[in-house]
Steps between C-alpha positions, in 0.01 A plus 500: 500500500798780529438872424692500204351167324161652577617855337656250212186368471329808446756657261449214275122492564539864354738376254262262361204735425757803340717319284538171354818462505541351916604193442840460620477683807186388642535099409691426801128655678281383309635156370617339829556132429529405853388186639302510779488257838157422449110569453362757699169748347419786485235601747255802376233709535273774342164662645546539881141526620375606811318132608620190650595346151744804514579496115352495131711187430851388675746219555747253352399673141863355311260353208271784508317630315290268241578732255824385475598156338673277465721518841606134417521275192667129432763394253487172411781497321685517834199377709548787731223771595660909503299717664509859667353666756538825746764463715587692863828673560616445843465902592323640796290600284506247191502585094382232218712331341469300210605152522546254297470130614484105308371191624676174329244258497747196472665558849197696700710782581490860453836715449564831676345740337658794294430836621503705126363844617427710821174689356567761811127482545278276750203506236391181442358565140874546384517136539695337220345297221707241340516243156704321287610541186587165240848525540441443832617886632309612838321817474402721766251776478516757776179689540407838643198603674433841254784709392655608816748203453712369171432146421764287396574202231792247598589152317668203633905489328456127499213311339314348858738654707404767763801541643592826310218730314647799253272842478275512153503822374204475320272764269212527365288638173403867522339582120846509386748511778564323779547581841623258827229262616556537846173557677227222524236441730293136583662351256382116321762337325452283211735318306550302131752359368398631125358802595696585828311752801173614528478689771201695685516732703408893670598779422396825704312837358484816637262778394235291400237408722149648569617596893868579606716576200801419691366149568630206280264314305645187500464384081557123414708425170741293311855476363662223337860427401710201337824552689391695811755734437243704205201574579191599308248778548276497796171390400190601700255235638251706675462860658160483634452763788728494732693196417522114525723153597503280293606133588623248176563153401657330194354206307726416206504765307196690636544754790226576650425828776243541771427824630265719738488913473524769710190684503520925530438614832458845665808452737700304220522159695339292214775231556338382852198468273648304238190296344416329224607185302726549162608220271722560168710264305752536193681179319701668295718696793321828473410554141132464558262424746199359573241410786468129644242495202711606236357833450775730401599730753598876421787624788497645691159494640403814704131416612321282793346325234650347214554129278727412784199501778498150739283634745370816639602525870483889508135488510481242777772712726754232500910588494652187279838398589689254204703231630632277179360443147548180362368285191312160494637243227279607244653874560241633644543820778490379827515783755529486874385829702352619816201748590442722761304751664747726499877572550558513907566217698258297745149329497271791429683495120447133463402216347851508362394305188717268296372458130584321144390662182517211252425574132341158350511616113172675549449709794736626799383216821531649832555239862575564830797335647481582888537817728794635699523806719757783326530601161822421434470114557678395185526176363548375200322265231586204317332299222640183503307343283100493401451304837714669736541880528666602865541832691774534778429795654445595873073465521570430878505747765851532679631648865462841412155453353336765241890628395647364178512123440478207739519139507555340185282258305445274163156557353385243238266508210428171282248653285647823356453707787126457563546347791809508793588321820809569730742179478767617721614762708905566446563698782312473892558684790761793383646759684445727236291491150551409183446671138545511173559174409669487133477262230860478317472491127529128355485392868625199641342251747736584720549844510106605476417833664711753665398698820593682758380632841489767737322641810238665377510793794797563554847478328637173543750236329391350163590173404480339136282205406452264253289169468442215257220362333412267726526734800824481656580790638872600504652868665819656345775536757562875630874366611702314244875451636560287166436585123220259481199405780225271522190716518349338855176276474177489659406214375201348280209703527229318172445158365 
């Protein structure tokens, strides 16, 4: 990047938090419509440690973090899959970008994908988040990791078209005014065609907390919005302590949020304690809400225990990590998490747990999956049916062992999650590993989950994954001299 587009950059960054009225000058920066010559991730880090694992959590993080959803979802209409991710610039020293990509199911190839923004950032939790609205538009929702950075709304010109997005200058509610919504932080799209987006997300508070008034708490909430253009108020979820995640999922017309909290601590690092187990739903996009039971729930909540209780892991010492929160076909919460001992990497911090909270009507049921060896081994779940609920997810210990992810592998339950087997590892015998495997919203059997990976010690190249449902495994090409590739096969991997 030149001196002067960085200094443009800037300028418009300033621009952007002074004035609202930025547009024109800074669209040629910020909107940039450029197609790029193919996939390449964004490798990341955060936590260097002094021990062999040699960070908190690291690698190929371009669907990172769980937090975010959906990074993919499939129109039938046009039997294609869109989906974004974190891209690399080719810099010494690369930025994420947001890209924009679409997989046509009807001739197996992907296209180039469209490079809409340079976030000037290599921060993997300002990965994009993207949906679809019923007229077929793409939207992408560009994230920021806390306030230092302006997040960004863009639309595709053409319905399922990403060849060209156009900047959303969106507001919303403030008692009676409204102001530019243009800062968002692990952000969970929803989408309706009557009621339009549901969105949750973070937003960041300073002054508050116990310890360290200059330290964020980090409060979860909810906005909504017919055209994505207005906005309503920010709603609260929860402000408990020192803050939460929150992970969601979308059955019909319920939405339902997981959740952990933050406790207070003397040195104000209640997030690498995050603990707890959270469940809240609301079917009528906001207006009230209720536990799995259907006891009315008054937001936001601000203490350890409340109506929205699964299970009390601050007690037993245990960090909880939420991977995916999805429904059986009665529409019952199905949530997919991990415990811990604690928030650095290696054995002494282990078993890495993998859980299911299932609510049966009467009472919350907790299983154990299987154990991996890093807290951010994330998979996701899917409940196919009452027989057949899977998790892709990376339960199997890579080449950089104890660092984020590793092999990947289908887990299987045929009795609601009581019970699970391995059928199949995806991938064997990688260079580097794999994580955060994400399920695409309406998915299709061939376009199932979406990974990537990354050395998990060093920086390294990232390449993009995807497989199907019966376990072909299939890489997105990092050079693409033509318009259109064939992602390249590795063949069948489950029966």
């Amino acid at each position: 990047m030149s001196t002067f587009h960085f200094l443009k950059k800037i300028f418009c960054y300033f621009l952007l938090h002074h004035t609202i009225n930025y547009g024109a000058y800074c669209q040629d920066v910020v909107t940039l419509n450029k197609q790029d010559d193919g996939y390449r991730g964004i490798w990341y880090f955060i936590g260097k440690m002094q021990s062999e694992y040699r960070y908190k959590y690291s690698g190929g993080l371009s669907t990172y973090p769980a937090n975010h959803h959906p990074f993919a979802v499939y129109a039938v209409d046009v039997r294609k899959t869109f989906f974004c991710y974190g891209g690399s610039s080719k810099d010494e020293q690369p930025s994420l970008l947001h890209e924009v990509g679409v997989f046509d199911h009807r001739t197996g190839l992907v296209s180039r994908p469209t490079i809409v923004l340079d976030k000037g950032t290599n921060d993997a939790h300002d990965n994009p988040v993207i949906n679809i609205d019923k007229e077929g538009h793409i939207w992408l929702f560009s994230t920021s990791h806390g306030t230092e950075r302006p997040s960004f709304i863009h639309k595709s010109k053409l319905p399922y078209d990403i060849t060209s997005f156009e900047r959303v200058h969106a507001v919303r509610t403030v008692g009676k005014d409204t102001v530019p919504f243009d800062n968002f932080s692990y952000l969970q799209s929803h989408y309706s065609e009557n009621d339009g987006f549901f969105h949750l997300m973070t937003h960041y508070d300073r002054g508050v907390l116990k310890y360290g008034s200059n330290k964020p708490r980090r409060t979860i909430s909810y906005i909504t919005s017919k055209n994505g253009i207005n906005w309503s108020e920010l709603k609260d979820i929860a402000a408990i302590e020192e803050g939460h995640y929150q992970t969601s999922g979308q059955y019909k017309n319920k939405i339902g949020t997981s959740f952990n909290f933050h406790p207070d601590t003397e040195h104000g690092n209640g997030l690498d304690y995050r603990t707890n187990l959270y469940y809240i739903e609301t079917s009528d996009y906001g207006k009230s809400w209720t536990n799995a039971s259907g006891d009315t729930v008054a937001l936001p909540l601000t203490k350890q225990n409340n109506v929205a209780l699964i299970h009390d892991y601050h007690t037993e010492r245990l960090n909880v990590y939420i991977n995916d929160v999805s429904f059986d076909k009665q529409g019952n919460p199905v949530i997919f998490y991990l415990t811990s001992k604690g928030p650095n990497p290696g054995p002494a911090n282990g078993p890495y747990t993998w859980r299911i909270a299932h609510w049966t009507e009467e009472k919350w049921n907790i299983y154990n999956v299987t154990t991996s060896d890093h807290n951010y081994d994330m998979g996701s779940l899917y409940t196919e049916d009452d027989n057949l609920w899977r998790i892709i997810g990376p339960s199997d210990r890579g080449t950089q062992p104890y660092c984020t992810g590793g092999e990947m592998s289908v887990w299987t339950s045929d009795n609601q999650g009581k019970n699970w087997h391995r059928a199949a590892m995806i991938t064997e015998n990688s260079p580097y590993n794999h994580s955060y495997a994400r399920r695409p919203v309406n998915a299709n059997d061939k376009f199932y989950s979406f990974w990537a990976d990354g050395n998990g010690l060093r920086p390294s190249a990232s390449s993009l994954y995807f497989c199907t449902k019966s376990g072909s495994l299939f890489r997105l090409p990092s050079n693409m001299p033509s318009p259109t590739g064939k992602p390249e096969q590795f063949g069948e991997r489950q029966k």
